[in-house]
C-alpha positions in Angstrom: -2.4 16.1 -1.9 -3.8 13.7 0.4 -2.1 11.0 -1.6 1.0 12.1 -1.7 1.8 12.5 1.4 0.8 9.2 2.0 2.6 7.5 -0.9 6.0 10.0 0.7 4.9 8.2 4.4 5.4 4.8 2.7 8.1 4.8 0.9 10.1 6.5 3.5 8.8 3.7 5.9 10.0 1.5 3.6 13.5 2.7 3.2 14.4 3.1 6.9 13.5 -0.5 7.3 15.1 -2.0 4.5 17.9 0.2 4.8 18.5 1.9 7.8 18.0 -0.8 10.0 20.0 -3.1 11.7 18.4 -7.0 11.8 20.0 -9.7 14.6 21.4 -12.7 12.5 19.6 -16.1 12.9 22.1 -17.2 15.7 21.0 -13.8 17.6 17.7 -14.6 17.2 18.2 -18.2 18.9 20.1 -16.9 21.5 17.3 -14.2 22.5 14.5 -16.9 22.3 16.5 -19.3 24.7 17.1 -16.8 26.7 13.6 -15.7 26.8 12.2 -19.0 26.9 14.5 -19.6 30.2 13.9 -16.3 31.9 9.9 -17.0 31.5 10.3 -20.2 32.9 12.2 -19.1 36.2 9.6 -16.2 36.5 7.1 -19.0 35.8 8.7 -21.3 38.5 8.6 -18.5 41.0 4.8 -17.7 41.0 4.0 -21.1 40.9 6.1 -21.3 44.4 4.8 -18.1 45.8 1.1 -19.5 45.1 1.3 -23.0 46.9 3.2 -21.1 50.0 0.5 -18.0 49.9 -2.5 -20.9 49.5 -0.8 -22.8 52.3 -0.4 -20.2 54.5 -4.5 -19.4 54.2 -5.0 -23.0 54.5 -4.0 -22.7 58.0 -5.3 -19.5 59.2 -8.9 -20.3 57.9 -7.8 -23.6 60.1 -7.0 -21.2 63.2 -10.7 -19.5 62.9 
């Protein structure tokens, strides 16, 4: 019984994702990894900027005391 079910768990996994659903083409796939890979820069960019201000700004109060 055990089996079964299983075996029923499998194939129905297998025919919702070979048939009901939807794949990006190869040009949406580009076009989501650029826009990934330029979104992760920016965020990137920014903590490297917020770390060198929040480092220089202890720099100089450690300085004060």
């Amino acid at each position: 019984m055990a089996k079964t079910k299983i075996q029923e768990y499998i194939n129905e996994s297998y025919d919702e994702l070979v048939h009901k659903t939807s794949w990006p083409s190869w040009s949406e796939l580009q076009n989501s990894a650029v826009v990934v890979s330029i979104a992760s820069l920016i965020i990137a960019l920014v903590v490297y900027l917020m770390d060198m201000s929040f480092q220089t700004i202890l720099k100089q109060f450690y300085l004060l005391f």
